[in-house]
C-alpha positions as CSV (number, residue, x, y, z in Angstrom):
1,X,0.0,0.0,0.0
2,X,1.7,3.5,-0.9
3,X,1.9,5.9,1.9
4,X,0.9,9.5,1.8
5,X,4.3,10.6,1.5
6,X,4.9,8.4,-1.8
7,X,1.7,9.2,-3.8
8,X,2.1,13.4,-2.9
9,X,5.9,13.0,-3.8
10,X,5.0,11.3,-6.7
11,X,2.8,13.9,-7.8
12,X,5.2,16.5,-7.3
13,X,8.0,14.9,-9.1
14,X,5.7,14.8,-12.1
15,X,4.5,18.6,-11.2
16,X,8.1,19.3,-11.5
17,X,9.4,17.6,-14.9
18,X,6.3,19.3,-16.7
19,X,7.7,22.6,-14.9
20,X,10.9,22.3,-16.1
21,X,9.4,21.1,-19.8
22,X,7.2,24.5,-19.5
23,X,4.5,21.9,-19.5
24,X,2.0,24.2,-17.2
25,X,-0.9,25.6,-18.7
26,X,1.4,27.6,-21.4
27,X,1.7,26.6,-25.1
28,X,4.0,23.6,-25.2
29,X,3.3,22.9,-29.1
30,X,2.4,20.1,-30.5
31,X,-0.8,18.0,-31.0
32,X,-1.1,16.6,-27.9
33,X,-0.7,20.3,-26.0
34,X,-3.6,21.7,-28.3
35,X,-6.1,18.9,-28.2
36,X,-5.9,17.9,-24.1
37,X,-5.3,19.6,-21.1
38,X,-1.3,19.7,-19.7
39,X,-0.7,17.1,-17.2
40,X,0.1,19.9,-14.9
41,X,-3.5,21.2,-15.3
42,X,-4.5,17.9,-14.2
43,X,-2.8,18.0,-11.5
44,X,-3.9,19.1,-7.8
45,X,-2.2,22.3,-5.9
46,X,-2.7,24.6,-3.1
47,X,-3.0,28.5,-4.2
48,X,-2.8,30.8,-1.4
49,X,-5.4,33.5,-1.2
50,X,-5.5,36.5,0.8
51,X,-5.9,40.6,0.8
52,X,-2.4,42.7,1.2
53,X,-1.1,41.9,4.7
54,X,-3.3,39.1,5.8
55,X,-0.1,37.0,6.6
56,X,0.0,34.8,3.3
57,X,3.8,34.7,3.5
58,X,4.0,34.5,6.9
59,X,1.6,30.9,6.9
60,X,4.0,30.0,3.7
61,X,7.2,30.4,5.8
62,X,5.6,28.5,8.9
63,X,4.9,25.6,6.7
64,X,8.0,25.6,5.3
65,X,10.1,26.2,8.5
66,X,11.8,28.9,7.0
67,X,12.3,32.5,6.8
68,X,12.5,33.0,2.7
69,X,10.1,35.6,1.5
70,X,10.5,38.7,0.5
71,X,9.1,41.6,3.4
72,X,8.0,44.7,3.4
73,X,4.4,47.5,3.6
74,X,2.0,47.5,0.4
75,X,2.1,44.9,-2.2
76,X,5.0,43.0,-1.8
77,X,4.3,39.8,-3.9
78,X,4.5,41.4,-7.4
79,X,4.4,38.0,-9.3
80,X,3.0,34.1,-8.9
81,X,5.7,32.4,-6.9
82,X,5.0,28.0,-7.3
83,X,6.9,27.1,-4.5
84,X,6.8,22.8,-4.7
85,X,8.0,21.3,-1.4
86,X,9.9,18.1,-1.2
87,X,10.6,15.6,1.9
88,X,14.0,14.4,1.8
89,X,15.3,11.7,4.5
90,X,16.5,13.2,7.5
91,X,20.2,14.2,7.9
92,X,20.2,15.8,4.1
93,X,21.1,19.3,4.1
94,X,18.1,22.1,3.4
95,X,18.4,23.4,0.0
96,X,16.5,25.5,-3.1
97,X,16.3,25.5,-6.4
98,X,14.6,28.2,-9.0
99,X,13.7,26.7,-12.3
100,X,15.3,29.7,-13.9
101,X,18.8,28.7,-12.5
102,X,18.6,24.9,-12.3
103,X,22.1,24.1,-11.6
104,X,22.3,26.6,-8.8
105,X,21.8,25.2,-5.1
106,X,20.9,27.8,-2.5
107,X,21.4,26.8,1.3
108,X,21.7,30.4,2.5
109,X,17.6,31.4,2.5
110,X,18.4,34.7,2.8
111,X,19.5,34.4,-0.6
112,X,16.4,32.6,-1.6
113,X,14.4,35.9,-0.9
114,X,17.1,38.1,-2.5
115,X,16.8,36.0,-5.5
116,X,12.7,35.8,-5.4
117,X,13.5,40.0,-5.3
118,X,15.8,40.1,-8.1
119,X,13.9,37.8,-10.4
120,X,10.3,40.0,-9.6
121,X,12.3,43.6,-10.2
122,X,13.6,42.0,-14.3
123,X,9.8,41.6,-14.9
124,X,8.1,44.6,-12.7
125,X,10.7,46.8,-12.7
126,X,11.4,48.2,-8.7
127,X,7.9,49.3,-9.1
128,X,4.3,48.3,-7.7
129,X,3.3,47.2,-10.6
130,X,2.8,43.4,-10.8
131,X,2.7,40.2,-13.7
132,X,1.5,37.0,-14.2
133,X,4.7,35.1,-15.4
134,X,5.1,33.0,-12.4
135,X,8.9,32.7,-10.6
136,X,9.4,28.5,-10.1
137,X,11.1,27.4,-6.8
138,X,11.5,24.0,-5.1
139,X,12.6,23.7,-1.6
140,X,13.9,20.3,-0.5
141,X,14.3,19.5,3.3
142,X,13.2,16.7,5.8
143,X,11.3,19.4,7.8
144,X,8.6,19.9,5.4
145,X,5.6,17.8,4.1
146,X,5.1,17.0,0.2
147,X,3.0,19.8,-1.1
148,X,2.8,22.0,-4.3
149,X,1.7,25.9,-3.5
150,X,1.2,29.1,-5.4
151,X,1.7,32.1,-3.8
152,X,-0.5,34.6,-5.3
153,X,-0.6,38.9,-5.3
154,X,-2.4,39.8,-2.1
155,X,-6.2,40.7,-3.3
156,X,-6.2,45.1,-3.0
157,X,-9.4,47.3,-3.0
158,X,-7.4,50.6,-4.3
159,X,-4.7,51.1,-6.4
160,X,-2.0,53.1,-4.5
161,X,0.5,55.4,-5.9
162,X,2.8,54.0,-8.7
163,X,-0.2,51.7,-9.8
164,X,-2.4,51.7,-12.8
165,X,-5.7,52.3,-11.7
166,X,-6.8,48.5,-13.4
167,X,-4.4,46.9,-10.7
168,X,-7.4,45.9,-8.6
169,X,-9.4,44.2,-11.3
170,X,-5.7,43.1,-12.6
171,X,-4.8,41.0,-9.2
172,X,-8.2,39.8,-9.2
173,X,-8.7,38.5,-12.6
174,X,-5.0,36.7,-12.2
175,X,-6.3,35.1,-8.8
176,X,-9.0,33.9,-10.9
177,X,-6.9,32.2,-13.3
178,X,-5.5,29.6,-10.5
179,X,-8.1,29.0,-8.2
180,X,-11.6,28.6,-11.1
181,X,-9.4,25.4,-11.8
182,X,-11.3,22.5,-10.7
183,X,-7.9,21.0,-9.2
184,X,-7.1,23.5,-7.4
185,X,-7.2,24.0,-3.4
186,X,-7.6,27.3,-2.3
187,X,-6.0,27.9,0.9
188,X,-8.2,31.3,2.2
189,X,-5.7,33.7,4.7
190,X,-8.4,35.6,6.5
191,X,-6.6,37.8,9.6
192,X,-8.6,37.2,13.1
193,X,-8.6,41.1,13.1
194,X,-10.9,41.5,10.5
195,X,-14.7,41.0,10.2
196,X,-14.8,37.6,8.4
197,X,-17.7,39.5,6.2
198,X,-15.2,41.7,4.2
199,X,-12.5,39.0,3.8
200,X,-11.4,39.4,-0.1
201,X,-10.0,35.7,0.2
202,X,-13.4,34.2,1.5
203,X,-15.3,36.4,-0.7
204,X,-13.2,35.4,-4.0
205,X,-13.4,31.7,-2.8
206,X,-17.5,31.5,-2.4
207,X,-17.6,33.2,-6.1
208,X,-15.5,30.3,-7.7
209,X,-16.1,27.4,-5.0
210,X,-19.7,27.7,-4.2
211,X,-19.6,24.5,-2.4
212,X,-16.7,24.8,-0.3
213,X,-15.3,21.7,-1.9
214,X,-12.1,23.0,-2.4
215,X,-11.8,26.2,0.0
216,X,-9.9,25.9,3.4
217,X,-10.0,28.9,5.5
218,X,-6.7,30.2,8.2
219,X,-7.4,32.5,10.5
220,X,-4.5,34.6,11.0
221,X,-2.7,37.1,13.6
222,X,-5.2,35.5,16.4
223,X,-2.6,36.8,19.1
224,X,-3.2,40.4,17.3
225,X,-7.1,40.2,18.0
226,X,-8.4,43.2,20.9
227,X,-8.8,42.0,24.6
228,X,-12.0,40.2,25.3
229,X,-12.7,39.3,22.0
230,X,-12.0,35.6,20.3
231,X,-12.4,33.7,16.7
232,X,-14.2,30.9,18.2
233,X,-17.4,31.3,15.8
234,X,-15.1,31.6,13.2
235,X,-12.6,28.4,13.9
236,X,-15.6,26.3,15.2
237,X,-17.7,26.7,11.8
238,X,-20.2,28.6,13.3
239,X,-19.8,32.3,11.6
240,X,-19.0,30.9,8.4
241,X,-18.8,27.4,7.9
242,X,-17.0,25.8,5.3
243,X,-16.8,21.3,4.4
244,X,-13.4,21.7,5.6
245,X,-12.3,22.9,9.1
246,X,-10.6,26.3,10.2
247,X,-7.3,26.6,11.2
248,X,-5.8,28.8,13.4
249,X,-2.3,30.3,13.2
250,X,0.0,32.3,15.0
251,X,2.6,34.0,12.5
252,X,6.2,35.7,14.0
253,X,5.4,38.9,15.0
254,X,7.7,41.9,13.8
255,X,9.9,42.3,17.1
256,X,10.3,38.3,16.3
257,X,11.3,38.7,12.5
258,X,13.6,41.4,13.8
259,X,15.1,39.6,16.4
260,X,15.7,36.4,13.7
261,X,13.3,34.3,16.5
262,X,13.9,30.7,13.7
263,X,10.4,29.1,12.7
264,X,11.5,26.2,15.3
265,X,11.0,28.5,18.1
266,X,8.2,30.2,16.6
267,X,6.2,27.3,16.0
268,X,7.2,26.1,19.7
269,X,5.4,29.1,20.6
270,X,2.9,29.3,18.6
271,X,1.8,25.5,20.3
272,X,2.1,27.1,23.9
273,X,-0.3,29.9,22.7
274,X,-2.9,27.2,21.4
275,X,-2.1,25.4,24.2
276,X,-2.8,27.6,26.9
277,X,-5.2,29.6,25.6
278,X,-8.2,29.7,27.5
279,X,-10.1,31.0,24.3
280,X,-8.7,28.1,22.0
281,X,-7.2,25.5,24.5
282,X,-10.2,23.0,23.4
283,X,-9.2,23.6,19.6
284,X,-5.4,23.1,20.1
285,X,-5.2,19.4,18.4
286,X,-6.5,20.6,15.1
287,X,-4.7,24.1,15.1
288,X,-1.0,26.1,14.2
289,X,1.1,25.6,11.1
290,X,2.3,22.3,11.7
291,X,-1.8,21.1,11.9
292,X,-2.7,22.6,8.6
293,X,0.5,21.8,6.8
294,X,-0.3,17.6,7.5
295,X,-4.1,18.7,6.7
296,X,-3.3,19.7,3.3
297,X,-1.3,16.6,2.6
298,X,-3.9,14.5,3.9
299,X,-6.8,16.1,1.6
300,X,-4.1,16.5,-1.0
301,X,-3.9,12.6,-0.9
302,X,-7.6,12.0,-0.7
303,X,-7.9,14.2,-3.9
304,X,-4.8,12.1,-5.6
305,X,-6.7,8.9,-5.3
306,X,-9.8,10.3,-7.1
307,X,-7.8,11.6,-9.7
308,X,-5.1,8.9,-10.6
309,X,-8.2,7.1,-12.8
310,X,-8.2,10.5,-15.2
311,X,-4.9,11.5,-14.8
312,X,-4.0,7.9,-15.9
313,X,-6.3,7.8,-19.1
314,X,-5.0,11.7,-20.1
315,X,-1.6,10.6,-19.9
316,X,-2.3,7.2,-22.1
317,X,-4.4,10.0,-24.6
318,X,-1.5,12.6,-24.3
319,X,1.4,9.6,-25.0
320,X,-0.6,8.7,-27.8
321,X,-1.4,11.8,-29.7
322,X,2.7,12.8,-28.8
323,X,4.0,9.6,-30.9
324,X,1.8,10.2,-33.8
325,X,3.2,13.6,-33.8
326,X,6.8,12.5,-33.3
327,X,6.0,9.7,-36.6
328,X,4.2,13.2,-38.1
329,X,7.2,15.4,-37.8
330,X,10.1,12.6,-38.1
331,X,12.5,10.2,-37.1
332,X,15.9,11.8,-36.5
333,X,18.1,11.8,-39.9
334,X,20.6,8.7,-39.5
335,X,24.4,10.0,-40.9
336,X,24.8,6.7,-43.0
337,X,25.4,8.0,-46.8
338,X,23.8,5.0,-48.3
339,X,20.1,5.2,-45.5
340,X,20.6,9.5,-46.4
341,X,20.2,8.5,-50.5
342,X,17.5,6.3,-49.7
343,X,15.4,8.8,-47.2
344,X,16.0,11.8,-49.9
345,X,14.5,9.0,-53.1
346,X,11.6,8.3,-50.3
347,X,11.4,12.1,-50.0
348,X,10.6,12.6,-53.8
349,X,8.5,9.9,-54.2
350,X,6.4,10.9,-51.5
351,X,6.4,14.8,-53.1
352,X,5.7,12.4,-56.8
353,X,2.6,11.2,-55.1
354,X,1.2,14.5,-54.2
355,X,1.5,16.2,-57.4
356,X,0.3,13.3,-59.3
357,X,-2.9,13.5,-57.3
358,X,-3.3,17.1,-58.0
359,X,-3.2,16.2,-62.1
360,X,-5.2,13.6,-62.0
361,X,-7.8,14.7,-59.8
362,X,-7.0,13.2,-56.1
363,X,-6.1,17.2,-55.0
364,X,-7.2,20.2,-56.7
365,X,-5.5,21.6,-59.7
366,X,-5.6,19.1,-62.6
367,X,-8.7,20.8,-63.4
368,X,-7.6,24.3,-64.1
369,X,-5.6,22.4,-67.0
370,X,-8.8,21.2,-68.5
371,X,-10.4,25.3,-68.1
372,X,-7.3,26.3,-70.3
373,X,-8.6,23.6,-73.0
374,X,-12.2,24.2,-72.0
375,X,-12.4,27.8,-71.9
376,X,-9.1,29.7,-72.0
377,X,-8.2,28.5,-75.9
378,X,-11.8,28.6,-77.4
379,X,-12.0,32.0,-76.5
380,X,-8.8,33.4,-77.8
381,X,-9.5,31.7,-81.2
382,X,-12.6,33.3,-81.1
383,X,-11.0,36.5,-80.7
384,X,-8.4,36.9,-83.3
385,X,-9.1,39.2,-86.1
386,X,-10.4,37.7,-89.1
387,X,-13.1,39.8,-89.3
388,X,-10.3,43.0,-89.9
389,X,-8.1,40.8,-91.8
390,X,-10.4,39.7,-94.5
391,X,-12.7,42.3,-94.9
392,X,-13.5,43.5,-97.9
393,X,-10.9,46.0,-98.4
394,X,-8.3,44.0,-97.1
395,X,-9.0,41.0,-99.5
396,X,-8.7,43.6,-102.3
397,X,-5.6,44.3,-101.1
398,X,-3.9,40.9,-101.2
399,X,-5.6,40.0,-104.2
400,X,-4.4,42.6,-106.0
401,X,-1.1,42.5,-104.8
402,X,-0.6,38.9,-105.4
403,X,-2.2,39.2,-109.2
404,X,1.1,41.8,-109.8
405,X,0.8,43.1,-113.3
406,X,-0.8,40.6,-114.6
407,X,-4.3,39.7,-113.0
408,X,-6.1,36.3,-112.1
409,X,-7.6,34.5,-115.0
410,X,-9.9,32.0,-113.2
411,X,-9.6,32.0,-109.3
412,X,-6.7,34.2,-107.9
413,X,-5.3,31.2,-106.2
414,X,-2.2,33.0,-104.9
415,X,-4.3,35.6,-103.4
416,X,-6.1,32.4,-101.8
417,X,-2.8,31.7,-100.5
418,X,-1.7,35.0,-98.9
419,X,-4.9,35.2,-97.8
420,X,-5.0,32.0,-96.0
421,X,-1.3,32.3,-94.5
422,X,-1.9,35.7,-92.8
423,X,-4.9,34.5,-91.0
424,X,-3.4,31.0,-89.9
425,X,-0.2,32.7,-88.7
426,X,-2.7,34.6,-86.0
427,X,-3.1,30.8,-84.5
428,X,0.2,31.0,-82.8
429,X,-0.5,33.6,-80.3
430,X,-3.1,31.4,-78.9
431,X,-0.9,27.9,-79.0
432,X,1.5,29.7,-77.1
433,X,-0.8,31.0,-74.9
434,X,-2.0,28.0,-74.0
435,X,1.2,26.0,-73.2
436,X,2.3,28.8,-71.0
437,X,-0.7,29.0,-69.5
438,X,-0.3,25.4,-68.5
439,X,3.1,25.9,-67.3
440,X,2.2,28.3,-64.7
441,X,-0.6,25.7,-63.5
442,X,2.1,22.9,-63.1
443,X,4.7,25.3,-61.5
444,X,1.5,26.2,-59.2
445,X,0.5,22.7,-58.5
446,X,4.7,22.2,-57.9
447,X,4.6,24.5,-55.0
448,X,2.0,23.2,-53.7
449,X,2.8,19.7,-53.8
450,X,6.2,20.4,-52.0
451,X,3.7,22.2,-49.0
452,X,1.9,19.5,-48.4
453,X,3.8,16.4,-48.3
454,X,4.3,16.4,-44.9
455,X,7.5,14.4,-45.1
456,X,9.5,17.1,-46.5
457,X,8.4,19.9,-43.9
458,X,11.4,19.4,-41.8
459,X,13.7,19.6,-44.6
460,X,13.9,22.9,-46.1
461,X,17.1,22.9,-47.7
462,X,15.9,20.0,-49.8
463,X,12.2,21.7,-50.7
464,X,14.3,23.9,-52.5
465,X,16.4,22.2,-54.3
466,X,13.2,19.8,-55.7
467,X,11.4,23.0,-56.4
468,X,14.5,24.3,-58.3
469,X,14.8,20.9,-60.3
470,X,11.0,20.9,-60.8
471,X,10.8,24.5,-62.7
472,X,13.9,23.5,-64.5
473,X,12.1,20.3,-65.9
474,X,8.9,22.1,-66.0
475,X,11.2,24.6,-68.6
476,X,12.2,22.1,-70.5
477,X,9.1,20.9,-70.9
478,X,7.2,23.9,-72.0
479,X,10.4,24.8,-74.8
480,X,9.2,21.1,-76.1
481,X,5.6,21.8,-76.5
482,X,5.8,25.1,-77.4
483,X,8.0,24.0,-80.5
484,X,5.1,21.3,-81.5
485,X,2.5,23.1,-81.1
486,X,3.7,26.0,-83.3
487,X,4.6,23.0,-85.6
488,X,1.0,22.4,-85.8
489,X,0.7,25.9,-86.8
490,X,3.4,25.8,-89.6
491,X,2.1,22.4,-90.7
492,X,-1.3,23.9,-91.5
493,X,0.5,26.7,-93.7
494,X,3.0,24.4,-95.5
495,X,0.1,22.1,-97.0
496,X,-3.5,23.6,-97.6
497,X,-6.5,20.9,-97.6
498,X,-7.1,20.5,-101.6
499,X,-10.3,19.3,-101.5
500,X,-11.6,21.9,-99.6
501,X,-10.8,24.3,-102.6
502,X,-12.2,21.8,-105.4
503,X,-15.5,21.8,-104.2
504,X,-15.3,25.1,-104.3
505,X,-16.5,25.5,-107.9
506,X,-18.7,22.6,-108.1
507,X,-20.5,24.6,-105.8
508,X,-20.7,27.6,-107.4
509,X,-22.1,25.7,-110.4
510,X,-24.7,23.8,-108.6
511,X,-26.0,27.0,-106.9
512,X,-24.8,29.8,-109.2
513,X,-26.4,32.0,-111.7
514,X,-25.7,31.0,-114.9
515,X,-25.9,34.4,-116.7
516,X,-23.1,35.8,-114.3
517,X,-20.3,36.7,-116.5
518,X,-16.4,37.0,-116.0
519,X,-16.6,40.5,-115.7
520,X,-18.3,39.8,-112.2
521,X,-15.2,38.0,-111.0
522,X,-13.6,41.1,-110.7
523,X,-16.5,42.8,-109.1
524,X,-17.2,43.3,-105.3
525,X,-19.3,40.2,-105.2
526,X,-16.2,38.3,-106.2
527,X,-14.0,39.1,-103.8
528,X,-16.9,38.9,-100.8
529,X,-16.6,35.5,-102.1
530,X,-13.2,35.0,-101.3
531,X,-13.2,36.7,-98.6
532,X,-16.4,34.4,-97.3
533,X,-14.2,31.2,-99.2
534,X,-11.0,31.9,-96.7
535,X,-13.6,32.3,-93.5
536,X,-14.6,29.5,-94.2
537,X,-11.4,27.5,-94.4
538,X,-9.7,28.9,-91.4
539,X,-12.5,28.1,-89.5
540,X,-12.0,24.5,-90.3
541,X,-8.6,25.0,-89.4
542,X,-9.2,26.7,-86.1
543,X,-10.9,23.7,-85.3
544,X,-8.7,21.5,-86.3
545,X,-6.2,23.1,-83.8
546,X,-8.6,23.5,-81.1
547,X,-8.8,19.6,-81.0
548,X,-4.7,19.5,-81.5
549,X,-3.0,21.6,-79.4
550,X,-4.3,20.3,-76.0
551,X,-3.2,17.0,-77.5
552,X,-0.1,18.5,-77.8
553,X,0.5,20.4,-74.5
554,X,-1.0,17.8,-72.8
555,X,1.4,15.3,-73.9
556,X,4.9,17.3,-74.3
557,X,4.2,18.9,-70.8
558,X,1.7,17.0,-68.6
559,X,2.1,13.4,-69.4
560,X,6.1,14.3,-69.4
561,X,5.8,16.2,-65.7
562,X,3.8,13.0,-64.4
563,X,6.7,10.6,-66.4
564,X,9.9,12.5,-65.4
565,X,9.3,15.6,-63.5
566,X,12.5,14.6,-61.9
567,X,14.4,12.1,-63.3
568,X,17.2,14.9,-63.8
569,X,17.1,15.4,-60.2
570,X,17.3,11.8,-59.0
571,X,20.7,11.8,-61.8
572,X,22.3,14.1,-60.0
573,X,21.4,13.1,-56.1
574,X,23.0,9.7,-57.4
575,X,26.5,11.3,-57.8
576,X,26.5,13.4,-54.5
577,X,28.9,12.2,-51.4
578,X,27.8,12.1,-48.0
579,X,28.1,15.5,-46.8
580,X,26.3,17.1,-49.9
581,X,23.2,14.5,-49.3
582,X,23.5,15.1,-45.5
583,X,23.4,19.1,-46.3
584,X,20.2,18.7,-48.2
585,X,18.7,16.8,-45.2
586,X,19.6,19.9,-43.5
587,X,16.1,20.4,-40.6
588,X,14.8,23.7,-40.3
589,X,15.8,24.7,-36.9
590,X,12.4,25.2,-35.4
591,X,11.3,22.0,-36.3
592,X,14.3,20.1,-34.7
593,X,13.3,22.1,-31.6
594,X,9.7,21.1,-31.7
595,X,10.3,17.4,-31.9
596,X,13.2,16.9,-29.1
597,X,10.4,19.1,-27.1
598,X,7.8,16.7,-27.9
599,X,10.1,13.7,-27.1
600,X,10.9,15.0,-24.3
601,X,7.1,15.5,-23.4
602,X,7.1,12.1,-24.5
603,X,9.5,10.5,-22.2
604,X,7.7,12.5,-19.1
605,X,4.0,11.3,-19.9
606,X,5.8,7.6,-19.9
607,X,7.8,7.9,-16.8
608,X,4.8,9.3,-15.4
609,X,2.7,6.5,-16.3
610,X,5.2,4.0,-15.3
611,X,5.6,5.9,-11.6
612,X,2.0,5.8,-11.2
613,X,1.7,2.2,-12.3
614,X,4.3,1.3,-10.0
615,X,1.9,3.0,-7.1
616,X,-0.7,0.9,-5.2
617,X,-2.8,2.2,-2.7
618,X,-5.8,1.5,-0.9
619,X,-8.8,0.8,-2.1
């Protein structure tokens, strides 16, 4: 059966491996830190409530047994201080350590509250202003019990001078933040001088703790109270009761801080006060700092067992959701030249994948391709100029010119020709258009493909140099396709469709009007017929290259992108030695950070599972 002492040690062990992980309520990246709460959350602490000068520090230094808090009028604690207390076997010397100076040891506790000082003053500045980054500490001594507790800001109703007037609402809302936590104890400091109806502490705790399931009231400065007056309603439950019992303490009085009185004698005396007192005498057993220190341990126990069942199944969630984001981000690189090769050709293929399946319709993107076919092309041929180029006029023009001095007998068949090559030659502005227009969409489709394939997110270095190779392939390929489809152009002009032009007159004959004479063929009519004659053959044409060219951008730059998008790459990664391969398996920085922080998240969750395993207790 575990004792007290082993299940609240173990809890503050684990308490302090998430502190020193920053694994306490702040971001600690990752998957498993944005989905679940931290395993500190989950966790169960004391936070010490109270107004300015109720004696906070004064109960903190009684249950610690020493004097190691900063002193002073006004607001003194400027900042959250998470002091965690650790039992060590007797015989082993006192010591302290602050999370911001891990390897440092302090035995001297005056330094202790020097250093408390100086850390508060590079955050506040020697002012009265105050912040919510909190200053880590862990005391280790035999004298003290195993405990975890947060010294908070003293509760204020006025700002004073030096102070922003929000510092009231500004102390409250950052009291708030600890003690709304469903783990957390709330340890009330109440001072026997004051009514018990204006305590800040009691009146903070009843707003968050309705129940009184977590709230345990201290009745301070009880020596301080007037003659002929007592706490008795108060400590028996009567005035205010609470599920948990008062306690009564007795702090050091000034002459006795000024006279270094140690907490040995002061909690010797603050027994004989109990003791004898003949107000509190019957109360003595269950009163002082010693009582309320075993108390907390004792509830702090009680509230363990309940919890180990969901702190157990968070950490089994949390160690789960850490190694599928360790397999998410990457094994560590090994240095082998021959396992580097084989990790970079894994690398590519897995980038391969990704922008194959935004061609062919897996990821978006392939289909912009088929809008440059669809849409884009179509309306560019519809556009060129034909209209301007064999108007009336225009065909006159040409005609003439290509009859020279001597004109046309029959058909002006080199006019036909001019005619026909000026308009065709207008078809290459839109086959170029359309490859390029292509090439942009795979150099798109490139870039995106390198972002998401997860794989290569750690390796930045190598991004590059696959983006680099890609638009150099992605070059070549377009030079390629823009040569053929211009080809398709050119072939067009080089060899005009005969029979096209033959039926030509058959035509005429069928549907002319046979008292038209030669004369006419030199009239307007006739060269509105050849004008209508040319329409009509580049508009077979046009179509003719609106089915061709996607044939041939689709397979001199899409088929070859999906074939061998990097086969020059893969060439030249095959004759690299193994500090070039290792350099482009150089990890960005920030991502080499994020995983040893996530293994090392990792390896706390399990150690914490394993300590808790290894636990028993009662049933």
């Amino acid at each position: 059966m575990a004792t007290m002492e082993s299940l609240i040690s173990l809890v503050n062990r684990i308490q302090r491996a998430c502190t020193i992980l920053g694994d306490y309520g702040g971001d600690s990246g990752g998957a498993a830190a944005a989905s679940l709460p931290t395993l500190w959350e989950s966790l169960p602490s004391v936070a010490v409530v109270g107004g300015q000068s109720s004696g906070k520090s004064s109960v903190l230094e009684s249950i610690v047994g020493r004097d190691f808090l900063p002193r002073g009028s006004g607001i003194v604690t400027r900042r959250p201080l998470v002091l965690q207390l650790h039992k060590t076997e007797p015989g082993i010397t006192e010591y302290a350590e602050f999370l911001h100076k891990q390897r440092e040891r302090f035995t001297d506790f005056a330094m202790v509250r020097k250093e408390i000082q100086d850390e508060t003053d590079k955050i506040t500045g020697k002012s009265k202003q105050i912040s919510p980054v909190p200053i880590h500490l862990s005391i280790y001594s035999p004298n003290v019990v195993n405990l975890t507790l947060i010294d908070l800001p003293g509760l204020t109703k006025v700002a004073v001078e030096g102070q922003p007037e929000s510092i009231v609402k500004d102390i409250e809302n950052m009291v708030r933040l600890y003690v709304e936590k469903s783990n957390c104890i709330i340890l009330a400091i109440t001072p026997a001088n004051q009514d018990i109806a204006t305590s800040d502490a009691i009146k903070l705790a009843r707003e968050v703790d309705p129940t009184g399931e977590r709230t345990f009231g201290v009745l301070t400065k009880l020596d301080l109270m007037d003659k002929g007056t007592n706490a008795q309603d108060v400590l028996e439950g009567r005035a205010y009761p609470l599920q948990h019992p008062w306690v009564g303490i007795v702090n050091r009085s000034q002459a006795d801080i000024n006279k270094n009185v140690d907490m040995i004698a002061a909690r010797q005396r603050e027994r004989e006060f109990f003791s004898t007192s003949p107000d509190y005498g019957h109360l003595a057993g269950r009163m002082g700092s010693e009582y309320l220190a075993k108390l907390l341990s004792k509830h702090l126990e009680s509230v363990i067992k309940t919890r180990i069942p969901g702190i157990t199944s968070l950490i089994n969630r949390s160690i789960d959701d850490l190694e599928s984001e360790l397999d998410h981000l990457g094994r560590p690189v090994t240095i082998d030249a021959g396992a580097q090769l084989y990790t970079i050709l894994e690398l590519c293929r897995a980038f391969d994948r990704v922008f194959k399946e935004h061609l062919d319709g897996g990821r978006p993107g392939g289909d912009r391709i088929y809008g440059v076919f669809d849409y884009q092309l179509p309306t560019a041929l519809r556009k060129l100029p034909f209209d301007r180029h064999l108007s009336l006029q225009n065909v006159r023009k040409v005609v003439s010119e290509a009859d020279g001095y001597q004109p046309h007998l029959i058909a002006p068949e080199q006019g036909y020709r001019r005619l026909i090559d000026g308009a065709l030659n207008y078809f290459r502005g839109p086959a170029e258009a359309s490859v390029d227009a292509v090439h942009f969409i795979l150099k798109e489709i490139v870039r995106r493909s390198i972002g998401e394939t997860q794989e290569l997110k750690r390796f930045p270095t190598l991004q590059a140099e696959i983006a680099s190779a890609a638009y150099d392939a992605l070059e070549r390929f377009r030079e390629d396709s823009k040569k053929t489809t211009l080809r398709l152009v050119e072939m067009e002009s080089s060899y005009l469709t005969v029979d096209f032009f033959r039926k030509l007159p058959l035509e005429a004959e069928k549907g002319g009007d046979p008292t038209v004479s030669n004369v006419d063929r030199y009239a307007e009519g006739h060269f509105r017929r050849i004008g209508s004659n040319v329409s009509s053959y580049v508009g077979m044409v046009s179509q003719t290259l609106r089915n061709s060219i996607p044939k041939a951008v689709v397979h001199c730059q899409v088929k070859e992108a999906k074939r061998s998008l990097l086969d020059h790459f893969y060439t030249q990664v095959g004759k690299k030695e193994g500090k070039q391969l290792a350099a482009l398996l150089d990890e960005d920085p920030a991502l080499m950070e994020r995983r040893q922080k996530c293994a090392r998240r990792l390896e706390l969750y399990k150690n914490a599972r394993d300590e808790i395993d290894s636990v028993s207790w009662a049933a």
